[in-house]
N, C-alpha and C positions, 0 to 999 in steps of 0.2 A: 488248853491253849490254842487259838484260834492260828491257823498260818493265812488267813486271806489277808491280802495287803493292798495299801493305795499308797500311788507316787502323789503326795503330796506338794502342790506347785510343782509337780512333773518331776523332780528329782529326788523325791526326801519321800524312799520307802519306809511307810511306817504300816505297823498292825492294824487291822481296822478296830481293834477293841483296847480304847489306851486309857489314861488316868486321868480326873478332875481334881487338881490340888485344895479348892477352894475348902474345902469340910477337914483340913487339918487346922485350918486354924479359926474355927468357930465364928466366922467373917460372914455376913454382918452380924450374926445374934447366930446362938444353941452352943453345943457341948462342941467340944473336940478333943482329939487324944492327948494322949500324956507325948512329949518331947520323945520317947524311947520311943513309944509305940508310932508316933507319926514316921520318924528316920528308918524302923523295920520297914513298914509297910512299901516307902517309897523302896528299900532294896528287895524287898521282894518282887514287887513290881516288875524290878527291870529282869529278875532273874527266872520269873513266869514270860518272856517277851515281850511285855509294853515298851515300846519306843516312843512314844508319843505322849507328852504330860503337859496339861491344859495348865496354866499360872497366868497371874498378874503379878505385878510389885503390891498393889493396893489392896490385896487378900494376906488383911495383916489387920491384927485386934490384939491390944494387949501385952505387946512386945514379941509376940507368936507371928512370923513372918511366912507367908508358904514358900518364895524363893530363898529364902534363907534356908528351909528345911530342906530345900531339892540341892540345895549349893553343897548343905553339909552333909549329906545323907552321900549323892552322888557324885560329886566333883574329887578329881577330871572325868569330866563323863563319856558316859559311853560314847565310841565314833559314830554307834548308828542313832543316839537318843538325840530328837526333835523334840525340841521346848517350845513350845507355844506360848505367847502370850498376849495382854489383850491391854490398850489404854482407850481413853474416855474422856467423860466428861467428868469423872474421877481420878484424881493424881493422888492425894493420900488414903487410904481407906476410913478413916474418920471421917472426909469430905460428905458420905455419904448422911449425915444428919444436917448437908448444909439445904439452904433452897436451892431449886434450881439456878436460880438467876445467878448466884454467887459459885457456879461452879464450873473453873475456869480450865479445866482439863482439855477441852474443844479448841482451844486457842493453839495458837504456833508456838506461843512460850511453853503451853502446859504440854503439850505434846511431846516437845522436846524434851521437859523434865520426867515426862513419866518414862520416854525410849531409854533415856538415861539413867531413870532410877532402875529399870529392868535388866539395863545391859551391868548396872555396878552389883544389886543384891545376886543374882543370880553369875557373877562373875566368870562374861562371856563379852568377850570384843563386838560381835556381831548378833544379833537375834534373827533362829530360823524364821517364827514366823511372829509378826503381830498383827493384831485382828484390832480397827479400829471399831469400837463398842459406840453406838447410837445411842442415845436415850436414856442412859441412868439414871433410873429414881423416877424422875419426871421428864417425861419426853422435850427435852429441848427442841429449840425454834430452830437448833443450828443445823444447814442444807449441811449433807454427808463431802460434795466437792470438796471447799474449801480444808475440810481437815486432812481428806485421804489424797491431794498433793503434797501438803505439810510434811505427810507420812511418807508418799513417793519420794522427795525431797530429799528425806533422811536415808529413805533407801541409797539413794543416789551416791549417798555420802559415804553406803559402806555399812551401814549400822545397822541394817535390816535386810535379809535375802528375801520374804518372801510374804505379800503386802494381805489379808483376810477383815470382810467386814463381819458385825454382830446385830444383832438385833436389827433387822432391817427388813425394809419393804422389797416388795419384787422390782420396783418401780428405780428405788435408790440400789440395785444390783444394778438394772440396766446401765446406771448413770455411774456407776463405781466401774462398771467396765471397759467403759469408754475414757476412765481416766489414767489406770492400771490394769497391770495384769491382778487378779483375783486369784488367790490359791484353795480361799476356803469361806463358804459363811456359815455363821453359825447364830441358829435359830434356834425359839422354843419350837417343840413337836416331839411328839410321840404317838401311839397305836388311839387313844383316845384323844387328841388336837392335833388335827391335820390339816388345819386349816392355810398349812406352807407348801401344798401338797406342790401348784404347779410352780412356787419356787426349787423345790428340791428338782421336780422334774428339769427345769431347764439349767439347773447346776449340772446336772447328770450329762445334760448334752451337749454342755463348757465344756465338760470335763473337771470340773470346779468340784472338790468336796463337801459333803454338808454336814455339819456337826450340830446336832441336837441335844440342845440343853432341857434340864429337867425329861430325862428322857422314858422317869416311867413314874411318872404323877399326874394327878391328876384321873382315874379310872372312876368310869360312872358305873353302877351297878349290873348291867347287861354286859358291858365288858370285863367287867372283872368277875362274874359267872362263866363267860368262854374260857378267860385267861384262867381261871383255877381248874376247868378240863383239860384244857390242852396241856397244861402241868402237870396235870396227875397224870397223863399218859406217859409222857417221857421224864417221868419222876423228876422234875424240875422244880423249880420254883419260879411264883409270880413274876418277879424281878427280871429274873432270866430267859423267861417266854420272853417278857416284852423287849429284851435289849435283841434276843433273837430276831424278835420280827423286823425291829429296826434294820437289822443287818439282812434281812432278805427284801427289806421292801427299793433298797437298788445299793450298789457294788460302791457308790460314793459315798455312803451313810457312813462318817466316822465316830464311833461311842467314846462318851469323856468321862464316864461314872465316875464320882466322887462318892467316898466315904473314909471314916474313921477306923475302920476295924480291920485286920487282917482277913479273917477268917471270908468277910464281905467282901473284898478286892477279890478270893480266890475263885466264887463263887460268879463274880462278874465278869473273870477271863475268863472263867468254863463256861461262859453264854456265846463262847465266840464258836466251838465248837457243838453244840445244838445247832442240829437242822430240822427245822419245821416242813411238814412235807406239805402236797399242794393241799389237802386237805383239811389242814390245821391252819393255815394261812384263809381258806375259806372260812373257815370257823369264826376266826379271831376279824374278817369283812375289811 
């Protein structure tokens, strides 16, 4: 179990190595666990030190809800656990077979229902943190301002402490930051796509967190020839080099690994404690 930690929007100490709800409930397509196994896994979770668990309302296929599972799993929840969560250009999760054009989550109305379907499934007055999500499915036309005052708005209100964008340009950070305070973005990137290198960097020097999705997919053959060295030195696995390297490559990198399985959750908190030395970190370039 990893002890590094980040104050999250500067108040909301969490572990840097927390949970991805999304892969409990097989949202949008594949397998997910059974109902037992998804409610262990989330108390295990909290009982390895994850304080920190990445959701939406809209990470829901089938009558399998993921804040339903976190409500029922966890509730009343821990004082130190921060729920994150994220709305869009998606308000139901079915939405996502709609076209773009029909999907009205971007909007002041959709905004406010998805804050509100968040704050009623996950049965909480206020939400630590939501991450307003750019671009689902198909990159909408819609400029990031107009939604994230929507969202300032609601904070305003009481209903949100602490305001994070997703999928975003460096360009729409500068312009998110001048409307809010920023507590977190969250991009694709890993050890093999880094192409968000000098947004991470100038998160780091916000002070802003940066969480990376899909954080260990994606490996071209020359990297995953390093990654299976530097594994077999510190007897590790693939998986866990790379959430490693994550975590050394700067002190604001927070991990959201998702999965199904127990046995996988414990193997992703034991990446928190792997330290790559400088040489290994040479290796992996």
């Amino acid at each position: 179990m990893t002890t590094q930690r980040w104050a999250l929007g500067g108040d909301l100490s969490v572990a840097r190595v927390g949970y991805g709800a999304m892969k409990l409930t097989g949202w949008p397509r594949g397998d997910r666990p059974s109902r037992e196994t998804a409610l262990a896994l989330l108390r295990r979770a909290v009982d390895l030190g994850v304080n920190h668990i990445d959701t939406s309302h809209y990470y829901s296929r089938d009558g399998v809800a993921a804040n339903e599972l976190i409500r029922e799993a966890l509730h009343p929840y821990p004082d130190d656990l921060v729920i994150v969560t994220k709305v869009g250009a998606l308000v139901e999760g079915s939405d996502i077979t709609l076209p773009a054009a029909e999907m009205t989550g971007l909007t002041p109305d959709g905004l406010r229902r998805g804050v509100e379907a968040n704050l009623r499934s996950l049965g909480v007055d206020r939400l630590d943190v939501v991450n307003l999500r750019m671009g689902d499915r198909d990159r909408t036309e819609t400029p990031l301002a107009g939604p994230l005052e929507t969202l300032l708005a609601l904070r305003e209100e009481g209903l949100i402490r602490h305001l994070g964008i997703s999928n975003v340009t460096a360009a729409e950070f500068a312009v998110a930051r001048t409307i809010a305070p920023i507590a977190c973005v969250q991009n694709l990137y890993n050890l093999a796509q880094r192409d968000d290198d000098p947004l991470l960097d100038a998160c780091a020097e916000a002070g802003v967190a940066y969480v990376p999705f899909f954080p260990v997919g994606g490996f071209q053959p020359l990297t995953a020839e390093r990654l299976d060295a530097v594994a077999a030195r510190h007897h590790a696995t693939v998986p866990q080099v790379a959430l490693a390297w994550l975590l050394a490559r700067s002190p604001n990198v927070l991990l959201i690994p998702g999965t199904g399985s127990v046995a996988h959750l414990e193997e992703n908190i034991a990446a928190g404690a792997l330290n790559l030395s400088t040489d290994d970190l040479a290796e992996l370039g």
